[in-house]
N, C-alpha and C positions, 0 to 999 in steps of 0.2 A: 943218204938219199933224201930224207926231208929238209936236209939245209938248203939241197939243190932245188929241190920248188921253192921254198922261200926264195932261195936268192934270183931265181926266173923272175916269178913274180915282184920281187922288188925290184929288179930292172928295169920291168914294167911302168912304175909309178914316178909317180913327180915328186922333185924331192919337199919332204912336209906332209906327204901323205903318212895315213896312217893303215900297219896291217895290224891283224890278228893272227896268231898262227895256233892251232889247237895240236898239244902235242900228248905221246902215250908214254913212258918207260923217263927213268935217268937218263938217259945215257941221249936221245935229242934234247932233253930238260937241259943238259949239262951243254951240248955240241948249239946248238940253233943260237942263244942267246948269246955264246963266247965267238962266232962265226960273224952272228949280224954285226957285233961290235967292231971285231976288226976287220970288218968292210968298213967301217965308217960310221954304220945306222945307229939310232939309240933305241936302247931299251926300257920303255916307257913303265912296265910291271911285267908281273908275274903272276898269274891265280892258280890258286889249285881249285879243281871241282873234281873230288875223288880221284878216281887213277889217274886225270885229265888236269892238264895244264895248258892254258893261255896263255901265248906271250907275245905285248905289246910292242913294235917296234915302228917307231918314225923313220921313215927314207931322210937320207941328208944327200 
């Protein structure tokens, strides 16, 4: 379910934009960034802030 708002959301945008996506557990940590890539998008980073992770992706 959170790859699908991201990927709403990045439909949305021009390509070059940038999002952020705040995520909770492994298992979107693992899914969202391997998902955005093979749509196309790049993965700009990755942070962790405790249980919580950021992740950086540029529309292409």
């Amino acid at each position: 379910m959170t790859f699908v708002r991201t990927k709403l959301k990045l439909e949305r945008m021009r390509p070059g934009e940038i999002l952020s996506v705040r995520l909770r557990g492994e298992e979107p940590l693992r899914n969202v960034p391997r998902a955005a890539r093979d749509e196309g998008h790049d993965i700009l980073g990755v942070e962790s802030h405790g249980d919580t992770y950021i992740v950086t992706i540029r529309r292409t």
